[in-house]
PyMOL Python script that loads the backbone (N, CA, C, O; Angstrom):
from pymol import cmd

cmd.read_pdbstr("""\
ATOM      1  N   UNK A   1      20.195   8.472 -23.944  1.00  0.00           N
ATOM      2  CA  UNK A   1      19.549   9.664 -23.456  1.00  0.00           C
ATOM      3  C   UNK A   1      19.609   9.691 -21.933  1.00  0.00           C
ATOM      4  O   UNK A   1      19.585   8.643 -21.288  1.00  0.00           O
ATOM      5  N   UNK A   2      19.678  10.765 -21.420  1.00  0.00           N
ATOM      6  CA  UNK A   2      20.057  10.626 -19.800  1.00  0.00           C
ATOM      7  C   UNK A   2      18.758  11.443 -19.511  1.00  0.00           C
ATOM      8  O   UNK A   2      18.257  12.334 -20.197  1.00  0.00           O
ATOM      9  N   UNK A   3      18.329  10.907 -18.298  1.00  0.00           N
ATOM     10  CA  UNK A   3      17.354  11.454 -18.005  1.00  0.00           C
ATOM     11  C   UNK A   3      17.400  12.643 -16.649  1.00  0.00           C
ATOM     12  O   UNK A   3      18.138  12.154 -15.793  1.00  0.00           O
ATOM     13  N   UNK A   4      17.072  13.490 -16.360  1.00  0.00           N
ATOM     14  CA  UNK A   4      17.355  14.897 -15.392  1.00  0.00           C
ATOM     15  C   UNK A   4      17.029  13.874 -14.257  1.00  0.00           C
ATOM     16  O   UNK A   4      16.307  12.877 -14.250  1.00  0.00           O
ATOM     17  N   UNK A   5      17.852  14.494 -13.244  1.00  0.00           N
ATOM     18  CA  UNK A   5      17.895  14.491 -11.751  1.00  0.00           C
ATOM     19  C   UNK A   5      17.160  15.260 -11.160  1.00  0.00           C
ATOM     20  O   UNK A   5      17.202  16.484 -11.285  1.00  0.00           O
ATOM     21  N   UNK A   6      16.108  14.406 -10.175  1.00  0.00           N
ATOM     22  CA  UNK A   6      15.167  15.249  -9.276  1.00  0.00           C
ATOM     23  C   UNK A   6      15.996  15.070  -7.953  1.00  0.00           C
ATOM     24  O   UNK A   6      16.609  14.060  -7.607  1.00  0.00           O
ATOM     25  N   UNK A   7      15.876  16.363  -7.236  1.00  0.00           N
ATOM     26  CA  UNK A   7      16.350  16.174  -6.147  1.00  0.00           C
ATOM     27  C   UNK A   7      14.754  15.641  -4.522  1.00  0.00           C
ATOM     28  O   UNK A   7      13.655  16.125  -4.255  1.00  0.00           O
ATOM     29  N   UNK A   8      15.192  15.026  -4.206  1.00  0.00           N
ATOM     30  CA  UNK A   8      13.773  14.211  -3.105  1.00  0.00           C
ATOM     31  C   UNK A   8      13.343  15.582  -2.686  1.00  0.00           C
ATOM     32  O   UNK A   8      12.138  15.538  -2.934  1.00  0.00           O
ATOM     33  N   UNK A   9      13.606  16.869  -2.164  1.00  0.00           N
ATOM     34  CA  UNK A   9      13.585  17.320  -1.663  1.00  0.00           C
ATOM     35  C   UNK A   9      12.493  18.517  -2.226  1.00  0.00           C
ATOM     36  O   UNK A   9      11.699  19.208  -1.588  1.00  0.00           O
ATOM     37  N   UNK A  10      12.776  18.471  -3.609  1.00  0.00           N
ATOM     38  CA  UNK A  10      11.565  18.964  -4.655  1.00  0.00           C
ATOM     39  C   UNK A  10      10.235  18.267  -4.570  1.00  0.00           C
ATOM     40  O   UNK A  10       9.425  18.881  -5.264  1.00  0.00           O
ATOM     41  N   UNK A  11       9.774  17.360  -4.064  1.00  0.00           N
ATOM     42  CA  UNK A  11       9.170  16.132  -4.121  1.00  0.00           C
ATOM     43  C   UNK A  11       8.286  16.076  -2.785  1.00  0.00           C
ATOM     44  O   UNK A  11       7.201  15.495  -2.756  1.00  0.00           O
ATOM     45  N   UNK A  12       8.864  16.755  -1.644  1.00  0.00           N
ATOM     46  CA  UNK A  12       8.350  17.096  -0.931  1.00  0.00           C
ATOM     47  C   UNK A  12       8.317  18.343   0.072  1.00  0.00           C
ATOM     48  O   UNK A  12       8.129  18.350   1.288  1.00  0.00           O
ATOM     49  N   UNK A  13       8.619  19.649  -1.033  1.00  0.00           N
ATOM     50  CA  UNK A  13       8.300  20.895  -0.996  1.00  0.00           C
ATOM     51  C   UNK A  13       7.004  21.576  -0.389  1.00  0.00           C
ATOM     52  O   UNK A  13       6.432  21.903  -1.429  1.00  0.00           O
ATOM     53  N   UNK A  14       6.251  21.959   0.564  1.00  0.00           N
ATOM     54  CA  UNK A  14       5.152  22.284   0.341  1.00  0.00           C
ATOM     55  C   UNK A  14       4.778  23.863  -0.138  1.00  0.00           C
ATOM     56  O   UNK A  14       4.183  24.395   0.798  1.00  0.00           O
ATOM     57  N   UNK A  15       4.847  24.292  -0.667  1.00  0.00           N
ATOM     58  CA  UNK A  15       4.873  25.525  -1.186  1.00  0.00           C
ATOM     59  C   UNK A  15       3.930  25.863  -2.276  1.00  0.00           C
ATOM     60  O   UNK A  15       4.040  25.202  -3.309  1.00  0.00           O
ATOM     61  N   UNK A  16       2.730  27.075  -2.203  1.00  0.00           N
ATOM     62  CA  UNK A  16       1.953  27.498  -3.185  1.00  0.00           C
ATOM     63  C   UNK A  16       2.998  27.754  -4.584  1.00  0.00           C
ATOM     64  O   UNK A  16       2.505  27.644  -5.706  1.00  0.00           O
ATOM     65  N   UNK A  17       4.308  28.064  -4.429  1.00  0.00           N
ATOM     66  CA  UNK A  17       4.859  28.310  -5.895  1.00  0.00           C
ATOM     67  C   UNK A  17       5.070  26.999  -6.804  1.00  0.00           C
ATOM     68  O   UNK A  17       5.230  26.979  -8.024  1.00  0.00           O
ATOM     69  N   UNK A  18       5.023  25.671  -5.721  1.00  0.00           N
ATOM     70  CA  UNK A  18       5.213  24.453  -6.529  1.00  0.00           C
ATOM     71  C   UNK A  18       3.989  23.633  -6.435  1.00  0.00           C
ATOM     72  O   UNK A  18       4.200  22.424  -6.349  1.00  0.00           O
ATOM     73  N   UNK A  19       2.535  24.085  -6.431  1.00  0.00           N
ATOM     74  CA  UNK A  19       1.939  23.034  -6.412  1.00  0.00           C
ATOM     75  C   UNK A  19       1.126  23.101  -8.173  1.00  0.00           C
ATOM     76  O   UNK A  19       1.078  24.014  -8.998  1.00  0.00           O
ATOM     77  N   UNK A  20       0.651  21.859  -8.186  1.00  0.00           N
ATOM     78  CA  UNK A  20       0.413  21.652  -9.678  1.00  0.00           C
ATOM     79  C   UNK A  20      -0.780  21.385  -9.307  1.00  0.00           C
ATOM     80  O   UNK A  20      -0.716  20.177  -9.533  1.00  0.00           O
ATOM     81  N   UNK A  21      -2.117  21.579  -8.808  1.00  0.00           N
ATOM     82  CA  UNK A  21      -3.513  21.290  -8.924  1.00  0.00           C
ATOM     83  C   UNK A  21      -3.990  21.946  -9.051  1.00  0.00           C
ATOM     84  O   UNK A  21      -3.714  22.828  -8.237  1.00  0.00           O
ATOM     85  N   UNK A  22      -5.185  22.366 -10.091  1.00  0.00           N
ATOM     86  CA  UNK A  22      -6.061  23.301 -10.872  1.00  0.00           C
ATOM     87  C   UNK A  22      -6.574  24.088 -10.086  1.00  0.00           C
ATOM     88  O   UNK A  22      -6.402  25.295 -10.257  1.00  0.00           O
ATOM     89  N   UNK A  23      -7.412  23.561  -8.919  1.00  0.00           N
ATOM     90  CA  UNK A  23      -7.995  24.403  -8.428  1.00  0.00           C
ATOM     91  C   UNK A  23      -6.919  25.743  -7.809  1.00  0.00           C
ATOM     92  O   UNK A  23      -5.692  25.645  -7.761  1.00  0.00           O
ATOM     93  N   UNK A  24      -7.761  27.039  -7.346  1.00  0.00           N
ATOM     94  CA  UNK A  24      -7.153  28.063  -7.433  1.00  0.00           C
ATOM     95  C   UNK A  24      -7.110  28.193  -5.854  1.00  0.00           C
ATOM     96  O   UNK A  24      -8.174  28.106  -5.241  1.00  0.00           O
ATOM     97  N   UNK A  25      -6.583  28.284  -5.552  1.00  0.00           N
ATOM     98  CA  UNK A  25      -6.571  28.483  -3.521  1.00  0.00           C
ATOM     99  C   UNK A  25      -7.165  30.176  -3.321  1.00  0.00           C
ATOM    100  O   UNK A  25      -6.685  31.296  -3.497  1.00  0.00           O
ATOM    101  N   UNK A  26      -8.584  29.568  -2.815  1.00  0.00           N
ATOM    102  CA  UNK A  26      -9.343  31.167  -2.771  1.00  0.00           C
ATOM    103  C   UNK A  26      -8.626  31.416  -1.233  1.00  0.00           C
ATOM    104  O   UNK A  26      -8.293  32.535  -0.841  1.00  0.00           O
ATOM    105  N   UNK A  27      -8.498  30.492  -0.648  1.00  0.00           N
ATOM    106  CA  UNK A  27      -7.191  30.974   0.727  1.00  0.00           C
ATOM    107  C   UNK A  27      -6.698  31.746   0.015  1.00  0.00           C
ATOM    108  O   UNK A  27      -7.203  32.868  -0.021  1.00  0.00           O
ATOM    109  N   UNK A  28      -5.258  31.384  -1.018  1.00  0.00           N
ATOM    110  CA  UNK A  28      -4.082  32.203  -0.775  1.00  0.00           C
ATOM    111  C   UNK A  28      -4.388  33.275  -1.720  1.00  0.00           C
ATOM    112  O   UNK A  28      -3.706  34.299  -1.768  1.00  0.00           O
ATOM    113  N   UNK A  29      -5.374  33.068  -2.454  1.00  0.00           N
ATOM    114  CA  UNK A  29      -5.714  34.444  -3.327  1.00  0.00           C
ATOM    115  C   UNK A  29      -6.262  35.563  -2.194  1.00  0.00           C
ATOM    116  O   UNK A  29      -6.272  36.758  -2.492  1.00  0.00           O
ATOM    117  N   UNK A  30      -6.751  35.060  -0.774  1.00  0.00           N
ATOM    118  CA  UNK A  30      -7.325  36.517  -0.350  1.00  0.00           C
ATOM    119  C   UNK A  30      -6.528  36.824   0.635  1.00  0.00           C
ATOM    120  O   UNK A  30      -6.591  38.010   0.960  1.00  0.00           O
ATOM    121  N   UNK A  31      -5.577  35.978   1.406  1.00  0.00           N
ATOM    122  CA  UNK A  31      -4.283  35.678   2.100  1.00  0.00           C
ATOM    123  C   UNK A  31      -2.929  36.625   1.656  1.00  0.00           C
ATOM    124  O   UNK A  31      -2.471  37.525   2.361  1.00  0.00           O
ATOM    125  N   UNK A  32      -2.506  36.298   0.602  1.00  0.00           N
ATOM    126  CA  UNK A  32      -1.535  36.170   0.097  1.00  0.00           C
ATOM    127  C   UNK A  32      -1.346  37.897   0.003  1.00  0.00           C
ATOM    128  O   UNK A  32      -0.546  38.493   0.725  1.00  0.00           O
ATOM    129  N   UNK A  33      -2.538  38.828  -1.374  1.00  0.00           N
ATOM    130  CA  UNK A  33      -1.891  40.165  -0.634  1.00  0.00           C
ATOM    131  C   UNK A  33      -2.008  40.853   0.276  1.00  0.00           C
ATOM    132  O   UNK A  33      -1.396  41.888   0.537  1.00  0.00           O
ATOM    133  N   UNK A  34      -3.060  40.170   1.016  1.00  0.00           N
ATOM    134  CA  UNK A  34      -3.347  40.816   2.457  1.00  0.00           C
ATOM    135  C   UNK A  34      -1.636  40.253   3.477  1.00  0.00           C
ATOM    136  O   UNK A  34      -1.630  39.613   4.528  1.00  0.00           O
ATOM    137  N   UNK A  35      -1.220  40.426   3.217  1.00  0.00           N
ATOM    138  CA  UNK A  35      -0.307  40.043   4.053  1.00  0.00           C
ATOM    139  C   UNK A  35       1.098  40.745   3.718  1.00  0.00           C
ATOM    140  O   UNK A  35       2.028  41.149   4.416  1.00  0.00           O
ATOM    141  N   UNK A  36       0.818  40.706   2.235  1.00  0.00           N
ATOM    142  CA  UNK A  36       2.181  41.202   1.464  1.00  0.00           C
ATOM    143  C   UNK A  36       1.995  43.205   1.093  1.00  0.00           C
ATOM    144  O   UNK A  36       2.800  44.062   0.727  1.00  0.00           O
ATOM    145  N   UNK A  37       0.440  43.225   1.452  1.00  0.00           N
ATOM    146  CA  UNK A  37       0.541  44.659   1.675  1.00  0.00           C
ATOM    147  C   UNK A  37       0.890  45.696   3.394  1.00  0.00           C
ATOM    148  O   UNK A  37       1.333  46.800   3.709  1.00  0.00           O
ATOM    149  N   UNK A  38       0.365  44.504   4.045  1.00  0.00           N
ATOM    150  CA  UNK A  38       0.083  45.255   5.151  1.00  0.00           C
ATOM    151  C   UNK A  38       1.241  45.067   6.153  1.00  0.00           C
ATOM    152  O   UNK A  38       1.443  45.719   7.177  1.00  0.00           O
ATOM    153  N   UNK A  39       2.178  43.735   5.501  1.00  0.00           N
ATOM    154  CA  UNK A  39       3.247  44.020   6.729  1.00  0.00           C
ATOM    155  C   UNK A  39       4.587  43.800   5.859  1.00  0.00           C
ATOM    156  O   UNK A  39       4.404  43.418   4.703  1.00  0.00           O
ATOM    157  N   UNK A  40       5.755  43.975   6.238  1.00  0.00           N
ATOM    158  CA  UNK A  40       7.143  44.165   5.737  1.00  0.00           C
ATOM    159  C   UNK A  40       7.481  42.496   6.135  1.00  0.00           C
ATOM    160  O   UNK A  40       6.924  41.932   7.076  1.00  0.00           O
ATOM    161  N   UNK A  41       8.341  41.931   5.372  1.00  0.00           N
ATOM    162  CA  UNK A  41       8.956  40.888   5.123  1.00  0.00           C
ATOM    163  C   UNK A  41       9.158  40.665   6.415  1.00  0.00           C
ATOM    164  O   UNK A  41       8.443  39.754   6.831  1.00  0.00           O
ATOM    165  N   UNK A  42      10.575  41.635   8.038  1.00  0.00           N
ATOM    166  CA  UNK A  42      10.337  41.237   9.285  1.00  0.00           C
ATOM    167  C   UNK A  42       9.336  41.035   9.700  1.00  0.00           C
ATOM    168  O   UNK A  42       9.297  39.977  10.329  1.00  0.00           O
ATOM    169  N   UNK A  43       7.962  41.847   9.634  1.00  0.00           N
ATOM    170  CA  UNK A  43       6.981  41.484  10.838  1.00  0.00           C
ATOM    171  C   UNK A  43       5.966  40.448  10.121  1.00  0.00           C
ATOM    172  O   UNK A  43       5.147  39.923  10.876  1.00  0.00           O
ATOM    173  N   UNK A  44       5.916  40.043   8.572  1.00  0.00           N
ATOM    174  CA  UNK A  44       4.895  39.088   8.411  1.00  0.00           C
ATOM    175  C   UNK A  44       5.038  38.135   9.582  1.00  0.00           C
ATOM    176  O   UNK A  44       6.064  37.566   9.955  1.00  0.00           O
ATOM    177  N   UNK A  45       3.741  38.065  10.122  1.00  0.00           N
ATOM    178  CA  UNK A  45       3.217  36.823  10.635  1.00  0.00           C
ATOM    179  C   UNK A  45       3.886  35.429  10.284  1.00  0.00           C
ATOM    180  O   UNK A  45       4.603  34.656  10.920  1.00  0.00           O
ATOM    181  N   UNK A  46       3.198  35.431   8.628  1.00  0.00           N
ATOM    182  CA  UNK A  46       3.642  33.776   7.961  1.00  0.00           C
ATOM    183  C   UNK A  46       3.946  34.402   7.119  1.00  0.00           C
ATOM    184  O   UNK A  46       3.969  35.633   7.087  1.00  0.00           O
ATOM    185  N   UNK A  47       4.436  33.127   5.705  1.00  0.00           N
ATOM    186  CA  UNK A  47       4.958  34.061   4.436  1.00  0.00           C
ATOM    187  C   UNK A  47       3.372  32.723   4.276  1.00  0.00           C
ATOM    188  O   UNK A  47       3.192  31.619   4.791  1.00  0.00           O
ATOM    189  N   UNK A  48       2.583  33.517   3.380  1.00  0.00           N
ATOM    190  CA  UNK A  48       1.358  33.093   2.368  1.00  0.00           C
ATOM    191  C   UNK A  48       1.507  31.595   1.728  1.00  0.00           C
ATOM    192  O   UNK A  48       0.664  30.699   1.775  1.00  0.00           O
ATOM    193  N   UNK A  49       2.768  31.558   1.130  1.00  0.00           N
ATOM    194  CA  UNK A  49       3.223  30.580   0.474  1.00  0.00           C
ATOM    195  C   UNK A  49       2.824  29.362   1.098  1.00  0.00           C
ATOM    196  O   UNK A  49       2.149  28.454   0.614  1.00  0.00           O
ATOM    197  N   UNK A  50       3.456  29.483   2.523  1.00  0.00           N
ATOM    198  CA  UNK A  50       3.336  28.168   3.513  1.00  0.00           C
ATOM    199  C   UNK A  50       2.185  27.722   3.599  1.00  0.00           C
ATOM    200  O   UNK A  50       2.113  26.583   4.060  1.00  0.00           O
ATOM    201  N   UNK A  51       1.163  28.258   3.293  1.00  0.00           N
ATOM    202  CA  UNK A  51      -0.318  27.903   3.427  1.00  0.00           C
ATOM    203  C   UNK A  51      -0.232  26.266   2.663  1.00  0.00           C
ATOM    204  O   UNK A  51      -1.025  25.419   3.073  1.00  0.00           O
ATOM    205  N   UNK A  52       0.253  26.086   2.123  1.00  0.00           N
ATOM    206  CA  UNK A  52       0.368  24.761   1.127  1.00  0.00           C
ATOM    207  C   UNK A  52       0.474  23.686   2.463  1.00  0.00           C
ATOM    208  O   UNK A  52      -0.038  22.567   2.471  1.00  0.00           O
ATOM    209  N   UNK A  53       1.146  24.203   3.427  1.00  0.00           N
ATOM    210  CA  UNK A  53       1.582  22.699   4.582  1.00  0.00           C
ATOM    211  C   UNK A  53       0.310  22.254   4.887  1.00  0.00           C
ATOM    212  O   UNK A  53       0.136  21.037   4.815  1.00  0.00           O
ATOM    213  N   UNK A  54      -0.837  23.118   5.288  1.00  0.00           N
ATOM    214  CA  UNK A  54      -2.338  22.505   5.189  1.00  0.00           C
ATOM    215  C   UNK A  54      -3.468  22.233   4.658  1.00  0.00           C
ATOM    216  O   UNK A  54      -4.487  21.787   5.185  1.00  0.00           O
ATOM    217  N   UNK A  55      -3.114  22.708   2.874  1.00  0.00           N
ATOM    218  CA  UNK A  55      -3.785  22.413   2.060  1.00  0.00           C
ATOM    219  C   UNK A  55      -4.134  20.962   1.940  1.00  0.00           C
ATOM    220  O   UNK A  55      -3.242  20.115   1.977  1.00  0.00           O
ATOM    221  N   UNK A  56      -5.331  20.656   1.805  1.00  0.00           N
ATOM    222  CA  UNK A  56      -5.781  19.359   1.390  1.00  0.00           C
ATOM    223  C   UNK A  56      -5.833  18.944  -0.133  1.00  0.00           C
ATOM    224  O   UNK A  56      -6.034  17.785  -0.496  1.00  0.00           O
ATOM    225  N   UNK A  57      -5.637  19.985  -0.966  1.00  0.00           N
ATOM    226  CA  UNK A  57      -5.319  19.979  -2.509  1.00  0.00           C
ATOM    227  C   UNK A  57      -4.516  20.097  -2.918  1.00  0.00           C
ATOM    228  O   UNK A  57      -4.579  20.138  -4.147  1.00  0.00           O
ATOM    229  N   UNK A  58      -3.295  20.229  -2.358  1.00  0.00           N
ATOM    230  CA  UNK A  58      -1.618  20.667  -2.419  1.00  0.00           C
ATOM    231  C   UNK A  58      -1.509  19.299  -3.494  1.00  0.00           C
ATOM    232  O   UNK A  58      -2.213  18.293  -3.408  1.00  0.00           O
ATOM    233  N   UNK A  59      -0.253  19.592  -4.694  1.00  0.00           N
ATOM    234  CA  UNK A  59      -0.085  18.584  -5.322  1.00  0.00           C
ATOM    235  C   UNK A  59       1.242  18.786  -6.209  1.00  0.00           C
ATOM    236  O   UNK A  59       0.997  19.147  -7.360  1.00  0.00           O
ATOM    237  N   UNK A  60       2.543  18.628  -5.902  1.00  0.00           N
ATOM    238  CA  UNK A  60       3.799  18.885  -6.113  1.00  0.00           C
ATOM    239  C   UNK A  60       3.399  18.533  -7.837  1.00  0.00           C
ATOM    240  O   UNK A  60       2.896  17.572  -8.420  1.00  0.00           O
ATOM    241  N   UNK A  61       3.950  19.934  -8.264  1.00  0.00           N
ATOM    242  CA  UNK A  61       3.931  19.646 -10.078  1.00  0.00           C
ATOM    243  C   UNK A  61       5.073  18.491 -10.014  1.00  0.00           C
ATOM    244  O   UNK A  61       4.821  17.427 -10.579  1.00  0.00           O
ATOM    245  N   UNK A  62       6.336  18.659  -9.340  1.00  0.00           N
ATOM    246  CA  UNK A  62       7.732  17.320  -9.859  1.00  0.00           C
ATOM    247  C   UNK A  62       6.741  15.940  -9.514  1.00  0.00           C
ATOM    248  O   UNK A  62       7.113  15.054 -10.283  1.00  0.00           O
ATOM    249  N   UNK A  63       5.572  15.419  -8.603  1.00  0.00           N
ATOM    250  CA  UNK A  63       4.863  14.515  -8.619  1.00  0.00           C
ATOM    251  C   UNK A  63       4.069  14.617  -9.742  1.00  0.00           C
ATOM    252  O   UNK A  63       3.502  13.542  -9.937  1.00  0.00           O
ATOM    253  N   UNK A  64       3.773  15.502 -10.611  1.00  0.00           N
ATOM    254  CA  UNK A  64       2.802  14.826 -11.476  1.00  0.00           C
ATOM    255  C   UNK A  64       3.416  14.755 -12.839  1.00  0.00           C
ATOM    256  O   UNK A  64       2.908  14.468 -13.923  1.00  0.00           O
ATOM    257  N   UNK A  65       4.784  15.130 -12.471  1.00  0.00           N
ATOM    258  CA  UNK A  65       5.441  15.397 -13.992  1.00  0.00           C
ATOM    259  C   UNK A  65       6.464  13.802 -13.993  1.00  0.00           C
ATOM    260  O   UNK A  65       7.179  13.345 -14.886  1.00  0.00           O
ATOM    261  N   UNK A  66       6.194  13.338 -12.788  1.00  0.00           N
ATOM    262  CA  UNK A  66       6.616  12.034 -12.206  1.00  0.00           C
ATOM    263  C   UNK A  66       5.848  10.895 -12.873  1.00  0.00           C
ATOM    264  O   UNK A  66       6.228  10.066 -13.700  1.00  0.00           O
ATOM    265  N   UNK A  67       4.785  11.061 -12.349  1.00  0.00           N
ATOM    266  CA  UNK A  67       2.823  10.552 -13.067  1.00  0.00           C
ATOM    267  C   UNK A  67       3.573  10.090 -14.026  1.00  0.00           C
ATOM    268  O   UNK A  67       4.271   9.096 -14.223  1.00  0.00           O
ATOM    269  N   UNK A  68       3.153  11.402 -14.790  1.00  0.00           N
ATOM    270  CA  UNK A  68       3.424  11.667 -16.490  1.00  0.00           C
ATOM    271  C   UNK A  68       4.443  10.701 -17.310  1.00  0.00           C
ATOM    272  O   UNK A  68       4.260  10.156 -18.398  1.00  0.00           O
ATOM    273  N   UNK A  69       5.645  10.655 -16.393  1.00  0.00           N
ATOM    274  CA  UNK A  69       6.913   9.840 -17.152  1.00  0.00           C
ATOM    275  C   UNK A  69       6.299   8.017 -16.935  1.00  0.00           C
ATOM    276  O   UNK A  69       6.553   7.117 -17.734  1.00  0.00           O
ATOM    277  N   UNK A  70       5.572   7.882 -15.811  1.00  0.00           N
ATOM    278  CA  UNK A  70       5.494   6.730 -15.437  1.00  0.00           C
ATOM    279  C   UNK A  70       4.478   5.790 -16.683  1.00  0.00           C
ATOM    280  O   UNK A  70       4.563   4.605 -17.009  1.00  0.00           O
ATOM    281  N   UNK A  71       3.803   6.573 -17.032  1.00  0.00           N
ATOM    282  CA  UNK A  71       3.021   6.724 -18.062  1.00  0.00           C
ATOM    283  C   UNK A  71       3.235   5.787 -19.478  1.00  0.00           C
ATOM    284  O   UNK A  71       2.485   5.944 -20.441  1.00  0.00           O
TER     285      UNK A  71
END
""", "prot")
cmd.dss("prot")
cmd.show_as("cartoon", "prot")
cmd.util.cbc("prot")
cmd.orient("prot")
C-alpha cells in the first residue's frame, strides 16, 4: 500500500481555508465579509484568510490528519 505524499509546504500554510480547530474565528466571521463586501479584490487592504498568520488557535488540518496516522 503506498501511502500519499504531503507536500512540507501544506504543513505550514497559514490560511483560514486550511485550519482544522473547532473553534469558529469570531475575527474572521466579522472580518471576512466586511472586507469582501466593501472593497474589490485590487483595493482589499488584506485578503481575510491571512488572519490565520496571528491566530493563536490556527491548527493545519494536514497536522492533525498527521496526529491521526501517528496514532
Amino acid at each position: 500500500m503506498q501511502t500519499p505524499v504531503r507536500k512540507v509546504s501544506d504543513l505550514f500554510e497559514r490560511s483560514c481555508k486550511v485550519c482544522g480547530h473547532l473553534k469558529i474565528c469570531a475575527v474572521f466571521r466579522a472580518v471576512g465579509p466586511l472586507l469582501s463586501q466593501n472593497w474589490d479584490d485590487e483595493n482589499r487592504p488584506f485578503d481575510p484568510e491571512s488572519l490565520a498568520t496571528i491566530c493563536k488557535e490556527f491548527l493545519s488540518a494536514s497536522t492533525i490528519d498527521i496526529l491521526r496516522e501517528a496514532q
